[in-house]
C-alpha positions in Angstrom: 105.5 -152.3 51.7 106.6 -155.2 51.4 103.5 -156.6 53.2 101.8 -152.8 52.9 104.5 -150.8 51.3 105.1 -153.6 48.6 101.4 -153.6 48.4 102.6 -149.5 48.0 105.3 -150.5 45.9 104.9 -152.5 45.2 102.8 -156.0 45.6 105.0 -159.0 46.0 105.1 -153.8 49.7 113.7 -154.6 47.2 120.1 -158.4 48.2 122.1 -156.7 46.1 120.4 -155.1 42.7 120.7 -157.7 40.4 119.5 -157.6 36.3 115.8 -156.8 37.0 113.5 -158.0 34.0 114.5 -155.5 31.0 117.8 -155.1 32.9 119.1 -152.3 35.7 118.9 -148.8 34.3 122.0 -147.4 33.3 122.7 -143.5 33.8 124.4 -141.3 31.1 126.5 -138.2 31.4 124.0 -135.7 32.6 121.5 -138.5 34.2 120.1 -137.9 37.8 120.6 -141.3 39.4 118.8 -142.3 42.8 119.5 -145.7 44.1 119.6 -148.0 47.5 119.1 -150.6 49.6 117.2 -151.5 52.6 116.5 -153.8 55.2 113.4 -154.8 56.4 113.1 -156.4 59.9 109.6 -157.8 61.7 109.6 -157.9 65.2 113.5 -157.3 65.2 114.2 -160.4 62.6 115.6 -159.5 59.4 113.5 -160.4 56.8 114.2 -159.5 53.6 116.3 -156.8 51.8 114.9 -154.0 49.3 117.1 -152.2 46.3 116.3 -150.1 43.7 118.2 -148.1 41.3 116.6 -145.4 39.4 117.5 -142.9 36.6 115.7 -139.2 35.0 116.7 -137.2 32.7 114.7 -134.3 30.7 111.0 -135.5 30.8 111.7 -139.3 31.1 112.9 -141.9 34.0 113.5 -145.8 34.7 113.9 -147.5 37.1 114.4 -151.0 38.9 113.8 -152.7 42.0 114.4 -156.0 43.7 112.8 -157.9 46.9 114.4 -160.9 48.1 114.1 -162.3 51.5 116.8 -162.9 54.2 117.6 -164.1 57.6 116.0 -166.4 58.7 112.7 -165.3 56.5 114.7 -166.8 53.8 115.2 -170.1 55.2 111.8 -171.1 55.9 110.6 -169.7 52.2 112.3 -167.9 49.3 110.4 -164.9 48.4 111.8 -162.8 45.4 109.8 -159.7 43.8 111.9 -158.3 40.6 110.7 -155.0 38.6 111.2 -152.4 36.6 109.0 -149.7 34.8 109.8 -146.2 32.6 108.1 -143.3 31.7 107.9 -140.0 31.9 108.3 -137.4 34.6 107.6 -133.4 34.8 110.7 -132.6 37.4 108.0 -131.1 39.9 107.6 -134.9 41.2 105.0 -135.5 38.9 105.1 -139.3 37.5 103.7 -141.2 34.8 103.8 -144.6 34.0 104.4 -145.7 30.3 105.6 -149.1 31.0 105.6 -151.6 34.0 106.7 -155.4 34.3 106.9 -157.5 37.3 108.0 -160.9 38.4 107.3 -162.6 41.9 107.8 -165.4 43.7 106.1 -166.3 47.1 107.3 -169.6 47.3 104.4 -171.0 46.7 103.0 -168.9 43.3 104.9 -167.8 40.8 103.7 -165.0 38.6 104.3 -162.4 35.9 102.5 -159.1 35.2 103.7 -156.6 31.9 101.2 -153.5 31.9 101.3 -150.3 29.6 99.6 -147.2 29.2 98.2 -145.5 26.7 97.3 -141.9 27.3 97.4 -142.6 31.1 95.1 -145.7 31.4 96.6 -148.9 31.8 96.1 -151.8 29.5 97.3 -155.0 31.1 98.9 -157.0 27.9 100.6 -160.2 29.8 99.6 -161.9 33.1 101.0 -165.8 33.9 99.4 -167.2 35.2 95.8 -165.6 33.6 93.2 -164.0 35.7 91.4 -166.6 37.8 88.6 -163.9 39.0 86.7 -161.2 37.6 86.8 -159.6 41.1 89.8 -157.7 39.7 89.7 -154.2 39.1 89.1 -153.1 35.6 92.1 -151.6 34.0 90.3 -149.5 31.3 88.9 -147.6 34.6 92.0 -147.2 35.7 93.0 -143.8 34.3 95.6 -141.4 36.3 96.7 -144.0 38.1 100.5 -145.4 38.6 102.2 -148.3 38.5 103.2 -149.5 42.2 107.2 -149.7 41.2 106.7 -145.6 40.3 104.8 -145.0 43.1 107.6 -146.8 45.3 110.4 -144.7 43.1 108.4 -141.4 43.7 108.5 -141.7 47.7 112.1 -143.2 48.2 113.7 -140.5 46.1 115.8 -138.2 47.2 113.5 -134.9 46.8 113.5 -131.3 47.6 112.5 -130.8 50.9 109.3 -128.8 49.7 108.4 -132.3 48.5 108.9 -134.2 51.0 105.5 -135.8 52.9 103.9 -134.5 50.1 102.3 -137.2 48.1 98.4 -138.7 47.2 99.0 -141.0 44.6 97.0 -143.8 43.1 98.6 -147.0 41.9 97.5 -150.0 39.9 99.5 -152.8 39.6 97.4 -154.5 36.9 94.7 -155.8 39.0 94.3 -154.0 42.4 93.7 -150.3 43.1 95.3 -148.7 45.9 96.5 -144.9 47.3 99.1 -143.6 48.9 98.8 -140.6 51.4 101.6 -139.2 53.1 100.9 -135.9 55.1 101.7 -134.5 59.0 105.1 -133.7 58.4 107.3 -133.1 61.8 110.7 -131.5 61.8 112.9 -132.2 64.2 116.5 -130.3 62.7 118.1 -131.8 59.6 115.3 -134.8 60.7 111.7 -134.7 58.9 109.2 -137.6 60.2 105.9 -137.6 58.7 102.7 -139.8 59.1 101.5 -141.9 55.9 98.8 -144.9 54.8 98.2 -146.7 52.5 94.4 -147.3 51.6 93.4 -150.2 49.8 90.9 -148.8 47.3 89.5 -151.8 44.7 90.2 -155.4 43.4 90.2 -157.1 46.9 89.3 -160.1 48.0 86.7 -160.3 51.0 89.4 -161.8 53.2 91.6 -159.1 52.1 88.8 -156.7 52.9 88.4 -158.2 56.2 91.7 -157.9 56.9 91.8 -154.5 56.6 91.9 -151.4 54.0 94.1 -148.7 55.8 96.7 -149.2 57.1 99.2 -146.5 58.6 103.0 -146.1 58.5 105.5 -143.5 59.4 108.5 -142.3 57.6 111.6 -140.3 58.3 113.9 -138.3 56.2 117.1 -137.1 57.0 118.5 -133.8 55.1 121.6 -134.5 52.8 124.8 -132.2 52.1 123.1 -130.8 48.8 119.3 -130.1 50.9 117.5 -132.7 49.3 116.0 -135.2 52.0 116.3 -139.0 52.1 114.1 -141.8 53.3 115.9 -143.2 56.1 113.5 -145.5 58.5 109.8 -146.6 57.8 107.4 -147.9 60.3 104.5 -150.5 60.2 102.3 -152.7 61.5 101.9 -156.0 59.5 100.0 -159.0 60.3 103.5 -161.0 61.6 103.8 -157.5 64.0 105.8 -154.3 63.9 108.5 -154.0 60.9 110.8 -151.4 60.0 112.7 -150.6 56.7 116.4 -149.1 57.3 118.6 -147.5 54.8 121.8 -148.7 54.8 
C-alpha cells in the first residue's frame, strides 16, 4: 500500500499531515473525524510515514492523506504522495467518490491527477504530465468504482465491528483498475486479524503484469473503548521483502 496498499490507496500503496492539495479537512461541531499516522518499515527499515485525516457528516465526507518517505528510504530518494478527495457516504460504509486529486513525487517523475464523477463514472479532467499510452484503462468504463484515497479512507477507519474485514471494493485512480478484498476474519479477544489482497484488475503494463496481479496482505484491528475497531498492523510482501504498517 504503499508499494500494494498505495497501489490500494492509493498509487504513489501517508510525516506529519501537512496542507494536502485543496487543504486538510476541517471538522465542525457535530463532524465525525478519523485520523492517523503510520509507519511503514521493509525488512525492519523505516521507510516512509503514512497520515490521513478524515471527516463525515450526514451523507457527505473528506478526506486527506500524505506519503513521505523516511529513514534511511528518504536519504537515498525523496518520495512524497499528497491527496485528498470528497463525496458522499451512506453511514452503512458505503462510499462514493465525487472528487479526487493527487500529487506524487518518485524522485524521479513528478505527476498530477484531478478526477470527478458524474453519476458514479469517473471522468479524468487533469493529468501532468498527459497520457503517454493508450494501454490505460478507460475511465468512461469505469462506473462503480472508487477513487484509491476512498478506498484507503474506507479500510483505515475506525468502523463497527460488524464491518470490519468486510470490504470488496473497486478503485480507479484515473488510469488503472484495481480491487480490494478483505475476508477470513480471526478473533482473538479485543484483537480481530483478517486476510486481504489486492487484485490488480486493468491498465497494466506487461511488466507490471509479469510482476504479478494479486498480491495478499493481512491486517489487524484492535477494539477501542467505544467498540469500534482500529487498524493497528498490516502485513505484506513487496518486491524489496516483507513490510509492515504500524499505527502509532
Amino acid at each position: 500500500m504503499m508499494g500494494r496498499i498505495a497501489g490500494l490507496v492509493l498509487a504513489a500503496l501517508v510525516a506529519v499531515l501537512a496542507a494536502a492539495p485543496g487543504g486538510v479537512p476541517q471538522a465542525q461541531a457535530g463532524e465525525r473525524v478519523d485520523e492517523g499516522v503510520y509507519d511503514m518499515h521493509v525488512r525492519g527499515l523505516r521507510a516512509a510515514v503514512i497520515s490521513f485525516r478524515g471527516i463525515e457528516n450526514a451523507g457527505s465526507y473528506a478526506v486527506a492523506a500524505r506519503i513521505e518517505s523516511a529513514g534511511l528510504v528518504g536519504l537515498v530518494r525523496n518520495i512524497r504522495y499528497e491527496g485528498n478527495a470528497r463525496g458522499r457516504h451512506d453511514g452503512n460504509g458505503g462510499f462514493q467518490t465525487l472528487r479526487y486529486l493527487e500529487e506524487s513525487d518518485t524522485g524521479r517523475r513528478q505527476s498530477l491527477s484531478e478526477v470527478v464523477y458524474e453519476n458514479g463514472v469517473p471522468r479524468v479532467v487533469r493529468r501532468e504530465p498527459p497520457r503517454e499510452r493508450d494501454r490505460y484503462a478507460d475511465p468512461a468504463e469505469q462506473g462503480g468504482t472508487i477513487d484509491p484515497l476512498t478506498a484507503f479512507y474506507k479500510v483505515f477507519r475506525d468502523v463497527p465491528a460488524e464491518q470490519a474485514c468486510r470490504v470488496d471494493m473497486d478503485l480507479f485512480d484515473g488510469q488503472r483498475r484495481a480491487q480490494v478484498v478483505l475476508s477470513r476474519a480471526e478473533r482473538d479477544g479485543d484483537t480481530l486479524r483478517c486476510d486481504a489482497e489486492f487484485r490488480r484488475i486493468e491498465g497494466y503494463s506487461q511488466r507490471e503484469i509479469e510482476e504479478g496481479t494479486r498480491f495478499p496482505f493481512r491486517l489487524t484491528y484492535e477494539a477501542r473503548p467505544d467498540g469500534r475497531m482500529r487498524v493497528m498492523r498490516v502485513r505484506m510482501q513487496t518486491e524489496y521483502g516483507p513490510a509492515t504498517l504500524t499505527r502509532r
